[in-house]
C-alpha positions as CSV (number, residue, x, y, z in Angstrom):
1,X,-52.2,38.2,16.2
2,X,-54.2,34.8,15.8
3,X,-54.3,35.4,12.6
4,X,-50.5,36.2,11.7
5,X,-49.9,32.4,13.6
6,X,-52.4,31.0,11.5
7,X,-51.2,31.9,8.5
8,X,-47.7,31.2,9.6
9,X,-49.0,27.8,10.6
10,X,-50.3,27.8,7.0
11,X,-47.0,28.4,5.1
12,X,-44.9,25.9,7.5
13,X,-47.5,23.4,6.8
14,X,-47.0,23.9,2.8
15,X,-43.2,23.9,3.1
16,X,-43.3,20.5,4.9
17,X,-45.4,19.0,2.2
18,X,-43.1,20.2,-0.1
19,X,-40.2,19.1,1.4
20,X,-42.1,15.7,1.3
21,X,-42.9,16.0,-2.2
22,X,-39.3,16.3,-3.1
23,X,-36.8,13.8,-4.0
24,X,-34.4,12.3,-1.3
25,X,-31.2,12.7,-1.5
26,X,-29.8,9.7,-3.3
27,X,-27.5,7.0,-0.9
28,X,-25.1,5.1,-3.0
29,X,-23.6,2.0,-1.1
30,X,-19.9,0.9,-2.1
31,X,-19.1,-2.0,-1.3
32,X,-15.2,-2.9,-0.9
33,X,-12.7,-5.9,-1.0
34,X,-9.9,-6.8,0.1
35,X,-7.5,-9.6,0.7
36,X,-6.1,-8.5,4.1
37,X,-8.1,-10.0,7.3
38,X,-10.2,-7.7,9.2
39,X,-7.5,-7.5,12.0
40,X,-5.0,-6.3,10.1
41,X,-4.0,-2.6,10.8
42,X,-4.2,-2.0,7.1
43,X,-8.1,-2.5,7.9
44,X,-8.8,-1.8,10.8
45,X,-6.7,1.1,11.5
46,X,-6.8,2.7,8.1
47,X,-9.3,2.3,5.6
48,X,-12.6,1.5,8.0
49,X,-11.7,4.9,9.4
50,X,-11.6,6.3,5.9
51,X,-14.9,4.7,4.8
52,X,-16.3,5.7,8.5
53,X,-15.0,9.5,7.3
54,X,-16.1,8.9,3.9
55,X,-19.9,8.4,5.0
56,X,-19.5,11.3,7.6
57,X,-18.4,13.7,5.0
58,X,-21.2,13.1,2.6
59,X,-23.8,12.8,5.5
60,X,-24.6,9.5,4.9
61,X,-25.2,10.1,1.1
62,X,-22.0,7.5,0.4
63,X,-21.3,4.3,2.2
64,X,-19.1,1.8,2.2
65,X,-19.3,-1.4,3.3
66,X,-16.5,-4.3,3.9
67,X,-17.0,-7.6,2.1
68,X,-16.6,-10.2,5.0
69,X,-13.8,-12.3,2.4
70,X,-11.9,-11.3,-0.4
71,X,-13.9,-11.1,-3.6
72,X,-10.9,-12.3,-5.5
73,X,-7.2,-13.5,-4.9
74,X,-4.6,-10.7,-4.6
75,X,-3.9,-10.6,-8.7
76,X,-7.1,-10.1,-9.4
77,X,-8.4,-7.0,-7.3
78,X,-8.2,-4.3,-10.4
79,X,-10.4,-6.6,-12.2
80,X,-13.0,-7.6,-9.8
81,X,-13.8,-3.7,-9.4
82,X,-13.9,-3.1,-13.1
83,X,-16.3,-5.8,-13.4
84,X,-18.4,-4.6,-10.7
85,X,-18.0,-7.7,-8.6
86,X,-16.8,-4.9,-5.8
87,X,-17.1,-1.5,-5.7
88,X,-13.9,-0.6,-4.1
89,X,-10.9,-2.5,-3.5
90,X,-6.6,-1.9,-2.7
91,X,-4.8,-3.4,-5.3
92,X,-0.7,-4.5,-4.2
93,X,1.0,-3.5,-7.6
94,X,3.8,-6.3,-6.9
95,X,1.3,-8.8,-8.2
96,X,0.6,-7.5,-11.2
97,X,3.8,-5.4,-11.9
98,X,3.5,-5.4,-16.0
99,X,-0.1,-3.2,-15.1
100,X,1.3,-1.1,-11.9
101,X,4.6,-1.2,-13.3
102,X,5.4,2.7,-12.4
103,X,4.4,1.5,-8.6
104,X,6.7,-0.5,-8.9
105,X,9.6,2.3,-7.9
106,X,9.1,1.9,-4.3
107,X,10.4,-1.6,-4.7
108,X,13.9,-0.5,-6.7
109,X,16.4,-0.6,-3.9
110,X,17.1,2.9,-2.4
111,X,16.1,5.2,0.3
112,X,12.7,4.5,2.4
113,X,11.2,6.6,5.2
114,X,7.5,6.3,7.2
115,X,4.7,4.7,5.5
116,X,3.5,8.2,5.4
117,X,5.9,9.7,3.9
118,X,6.3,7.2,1.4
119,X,3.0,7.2,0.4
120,X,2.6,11.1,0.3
121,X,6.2,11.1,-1.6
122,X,4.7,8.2,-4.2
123,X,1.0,10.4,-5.0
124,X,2.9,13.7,-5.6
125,X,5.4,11.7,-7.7
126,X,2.3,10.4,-9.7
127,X,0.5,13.5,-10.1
128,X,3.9,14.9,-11.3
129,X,5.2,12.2,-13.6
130,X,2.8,9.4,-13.9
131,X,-0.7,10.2,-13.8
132,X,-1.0,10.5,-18.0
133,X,-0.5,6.8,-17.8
134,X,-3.5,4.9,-18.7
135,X,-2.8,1.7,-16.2
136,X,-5.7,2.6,-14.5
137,X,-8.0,2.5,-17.7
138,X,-11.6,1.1,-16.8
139,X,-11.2,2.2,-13.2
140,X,-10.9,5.3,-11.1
141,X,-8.0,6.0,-9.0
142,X,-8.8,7.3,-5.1
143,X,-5.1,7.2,-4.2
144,X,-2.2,5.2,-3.6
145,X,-0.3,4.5,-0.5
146,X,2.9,2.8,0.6
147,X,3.5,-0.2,3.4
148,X,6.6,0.7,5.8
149,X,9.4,-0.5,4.5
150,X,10.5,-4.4,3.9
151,X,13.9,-5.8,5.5
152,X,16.1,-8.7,5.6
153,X,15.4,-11.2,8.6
154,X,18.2,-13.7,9.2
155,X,17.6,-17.5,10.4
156,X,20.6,-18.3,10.9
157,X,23.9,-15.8,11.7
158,X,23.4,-12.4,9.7
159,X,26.3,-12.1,6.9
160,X,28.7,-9.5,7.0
161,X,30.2,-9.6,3.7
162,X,28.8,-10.0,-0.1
163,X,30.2,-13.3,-0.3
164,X,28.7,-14.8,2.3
165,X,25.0,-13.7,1.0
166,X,26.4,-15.2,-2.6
167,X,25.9,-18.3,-0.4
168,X,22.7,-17.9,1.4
169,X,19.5,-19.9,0.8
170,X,16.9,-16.8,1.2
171,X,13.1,-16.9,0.6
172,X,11.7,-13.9,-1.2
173,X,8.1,-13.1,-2.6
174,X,8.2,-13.4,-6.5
175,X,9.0,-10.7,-9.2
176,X,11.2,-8.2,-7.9
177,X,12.0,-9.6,-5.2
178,X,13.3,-12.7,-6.3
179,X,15.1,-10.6,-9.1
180,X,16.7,-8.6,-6.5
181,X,18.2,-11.4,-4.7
182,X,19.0,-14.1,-7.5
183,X,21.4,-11.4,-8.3
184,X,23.5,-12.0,-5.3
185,X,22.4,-15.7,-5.0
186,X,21.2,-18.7,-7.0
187,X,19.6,-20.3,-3.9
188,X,16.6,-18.4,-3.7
189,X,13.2,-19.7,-2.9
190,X,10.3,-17.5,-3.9
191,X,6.9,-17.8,-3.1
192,X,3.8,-16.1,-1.0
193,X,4.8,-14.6,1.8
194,X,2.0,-16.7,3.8
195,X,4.2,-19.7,2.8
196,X,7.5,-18.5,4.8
197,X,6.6,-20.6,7.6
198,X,7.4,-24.5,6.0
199,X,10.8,-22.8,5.3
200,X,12.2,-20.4,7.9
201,X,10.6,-22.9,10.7
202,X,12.2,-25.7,9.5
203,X,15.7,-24.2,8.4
204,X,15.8,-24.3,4.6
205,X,16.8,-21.0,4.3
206,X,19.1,-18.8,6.1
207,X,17.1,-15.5,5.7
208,X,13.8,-14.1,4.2
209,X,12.9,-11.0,2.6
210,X,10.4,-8.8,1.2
211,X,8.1,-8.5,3.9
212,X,8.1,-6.5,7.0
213,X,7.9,-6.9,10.4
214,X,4.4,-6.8,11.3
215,X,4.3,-9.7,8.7
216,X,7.1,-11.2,10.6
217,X,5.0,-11.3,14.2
218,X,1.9,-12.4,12.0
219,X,3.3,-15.3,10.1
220,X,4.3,-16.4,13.1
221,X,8.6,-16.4,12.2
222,X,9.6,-14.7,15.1
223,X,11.1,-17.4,17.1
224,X,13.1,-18.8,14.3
225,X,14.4,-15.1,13.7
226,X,17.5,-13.9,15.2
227,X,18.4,-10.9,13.7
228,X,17.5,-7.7,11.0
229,X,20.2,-6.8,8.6
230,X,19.8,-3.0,8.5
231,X,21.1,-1.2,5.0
232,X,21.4,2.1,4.2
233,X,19.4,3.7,1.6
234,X,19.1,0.1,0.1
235,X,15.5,0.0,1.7
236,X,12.5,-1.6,-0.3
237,X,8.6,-1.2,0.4
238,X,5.1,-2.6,-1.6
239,X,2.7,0.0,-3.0
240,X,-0.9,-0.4,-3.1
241,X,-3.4,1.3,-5.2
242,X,-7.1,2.5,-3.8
243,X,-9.8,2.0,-6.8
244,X,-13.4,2.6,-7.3
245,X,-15.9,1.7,-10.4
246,X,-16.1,4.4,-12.4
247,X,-20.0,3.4,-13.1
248,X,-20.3,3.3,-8.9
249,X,-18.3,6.7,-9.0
250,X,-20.4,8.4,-11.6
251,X,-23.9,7.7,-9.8
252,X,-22.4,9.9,-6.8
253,X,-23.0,13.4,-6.7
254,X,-20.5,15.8,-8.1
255,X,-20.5,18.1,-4.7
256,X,-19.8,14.1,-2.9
257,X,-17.5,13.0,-5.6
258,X,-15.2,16.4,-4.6
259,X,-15.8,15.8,-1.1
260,X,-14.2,12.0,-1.5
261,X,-11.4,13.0,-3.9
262,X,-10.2,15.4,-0.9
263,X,-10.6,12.7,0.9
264,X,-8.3,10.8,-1.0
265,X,-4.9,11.5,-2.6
266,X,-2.5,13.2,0.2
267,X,-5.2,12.6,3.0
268,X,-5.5,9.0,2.4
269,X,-1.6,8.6,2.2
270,X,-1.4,10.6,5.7
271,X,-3.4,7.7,7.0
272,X,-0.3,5.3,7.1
273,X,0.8,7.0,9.5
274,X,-1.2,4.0,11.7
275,X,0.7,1.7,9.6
276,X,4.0,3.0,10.8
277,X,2.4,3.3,14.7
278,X,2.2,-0.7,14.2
279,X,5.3,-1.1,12.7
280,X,6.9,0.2,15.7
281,X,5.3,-2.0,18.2
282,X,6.2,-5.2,15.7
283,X,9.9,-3.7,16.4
284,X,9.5,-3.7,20.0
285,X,8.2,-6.9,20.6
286,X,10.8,-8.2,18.0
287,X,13.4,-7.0,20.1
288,X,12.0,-8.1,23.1
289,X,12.2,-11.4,21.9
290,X,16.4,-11.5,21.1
291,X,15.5,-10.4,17.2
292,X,18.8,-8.3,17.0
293,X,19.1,-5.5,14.7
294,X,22.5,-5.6,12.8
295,X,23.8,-2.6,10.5
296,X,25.6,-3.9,7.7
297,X,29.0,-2.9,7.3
298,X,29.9,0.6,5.0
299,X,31.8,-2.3,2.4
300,X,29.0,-4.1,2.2
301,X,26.3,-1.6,1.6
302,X,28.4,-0.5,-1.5
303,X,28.5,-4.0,-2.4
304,X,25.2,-4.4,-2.5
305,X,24.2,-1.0,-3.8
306,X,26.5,-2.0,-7.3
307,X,25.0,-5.2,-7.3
308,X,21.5,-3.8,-7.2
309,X,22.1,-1.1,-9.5
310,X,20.3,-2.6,-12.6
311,X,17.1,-3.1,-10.9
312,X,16.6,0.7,-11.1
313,X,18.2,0.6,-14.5
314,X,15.8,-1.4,-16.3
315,X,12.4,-0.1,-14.5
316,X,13.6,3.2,-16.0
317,X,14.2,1.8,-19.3
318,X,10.3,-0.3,-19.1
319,X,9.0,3.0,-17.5
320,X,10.7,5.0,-20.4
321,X,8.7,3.0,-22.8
322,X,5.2,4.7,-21.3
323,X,6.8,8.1,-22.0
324,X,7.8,8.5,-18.5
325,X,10.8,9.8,-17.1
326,X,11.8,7.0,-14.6
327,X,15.3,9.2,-13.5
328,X,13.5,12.2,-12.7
329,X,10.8,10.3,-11.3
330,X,13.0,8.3,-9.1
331,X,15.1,11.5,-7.7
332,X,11.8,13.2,-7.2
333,X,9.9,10.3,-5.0
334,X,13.3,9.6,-2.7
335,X,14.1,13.4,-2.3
336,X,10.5,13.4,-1.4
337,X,10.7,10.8,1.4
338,X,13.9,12.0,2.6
339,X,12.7,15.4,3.3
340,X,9.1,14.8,4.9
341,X,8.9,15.3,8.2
């Protein structure tokens, strides 16, 4: 009996020092930028859980670490990662629309759900129709998600009538945006959003768009605010892209690299579903405030809808250029958001 322990003793012995011998594991670190603050749901409530996951999942093989400041201004996120300045970063495609210009569907004027279901309905509609695109050359593509959809805050009374928007000073973000509205409107003033303040707070404008209402509370607009001008299927939202290195991404293991990628995709879009949680207390305390929510009137929402008609029109045509087809893309990504539940 001594003996069979002793030589048991033996081969446990040997097997450790093997073990010893052998090669850890290799831990790759990512490390990941952004422009939003820490505090911001987008961070806090979605992608440190998804890095916190990501590490799980892989047993501590991956990591991924937040920069404590951006590592460049919001234009510039796609390019800091392909030249390795960060690993990881979410790009908003509204700032660099000629690049993500197939993103840029979710901000064509039309119908708009939950982040989530936005952001699910936008992957499957890039898998489907625009992943053959090479916009994401240099880089490698984790997922891309969807912010809850943007509205129309009014400063002064909301308008009730085409004509009176035709004479509304209203502050938009550039690009679309600003295309959107100088279509109704030549007294548009667009900028950052962060610069809303100087403008809503001191009356030069009689509404702002393009931005929603967690932005609203954050920016500190609120109490110049009096109401939301609700239209139907006339809705707008900002898309963001999640990329990684593809040097970072190719020193991970091929077993972690699937294990991420699942992680990614239609998991990571799911994850907005603590962006529209927040979206919903913004609301509240909106509304607790005297912010009322105003439905425009049936007339008006056609109005608008014909006057916003060749925004779709020519992202189709740009998109038609790539070899994509924007129309079936479009039907597919709205039919999409309608129907998730």
């Amino acid at each position: 009996m001594a003996s069979i322990l002793t030589y048991l003793s033996r081969i446990a012995a040997a097997a450790a020092l093997l073990a010893s011998a052998l090669p850890a594991a290799a831990e790759t670190k990512l490390l990941m930028s952004t422009f939003f603050p820490p505090t911001h749901p987008i961070v806090a409530d979605v992608l440190m859980p998804w890095a916190k996951e990501v590490g799980t999942a892989t047993q501590g093989r991956v990591t991924i670490e937040m920069s404590s400041a951006s590592l460049a201004p919001p234009p510039g996120q796609l390019d800091m990662v392909q030249k390795g300045i960060a690993d990881v970063a979410l790009q908003y495609a509204g700032v660099v629309p000629n690049r993500l210009l197939p993103e840029l569907m979710t901000e064509m004027p039309g119908t708009t759900g939950s982040a989530a279901a936005m952001s699910k309905a936008l992957w499957a509609t890039h898998e489907r129709y625009f992943a053959k695109d090479d916009r994401y050359k240099g880089l490698h593509l984790l997922g891309l998600i969807v912010f809850p959809a943007q509205e129309f805050f009014c400063v002064k009374a909301c308008p009730t009538t085409i004509d009176q928007m035709k004479g509304m000073k209203v502050a938009t973000t550039p690009s679309t945006p600003a295309k959107q509205y100088g279509a109704l409107t030549s007294g548009v003033v667009a900028g950052p959003a962060v610069r809303y303040f100087e403008v809503v707070s001191k009356g030069i404008v009689d509404a702002y768009a393009s931005i929603t209402p967690l932005d609203v509370i954050s920016f500190n607009l609120a109490p110049a605010t009096t109401g939301i001008l609700k239209m139907k299927d006339l809705g707008t939202a900002g898309s963001f892209a999640l990329v990684v290195n593809p040097k970072k991404w190719a020193e991970i293991s091929e077993a972690d690299r699937k294990t991420i990628t699942a992680l990614g995709g239609t998991a990571f879009a799911a994850r907005m579903g603590a962006m529209d949680e927040a979206i919903n207390s913004a609301l509240k305390r909106l509304s607790d405030g005297g912010v009322k929510t105003v439905q425009a009137s049936p007339q008006l929402n056609a109005d608008l809808k014909k006057a916003y008609e060749f925004l779709s029109e020519e992202w189709v045509k740009e998109v038609g250029k790539r070899g994509i087809d924007g129309t079936a893309a479009l039907t597919f990504y709205r039919e999409r958001v309608a129907t998730d539940k």
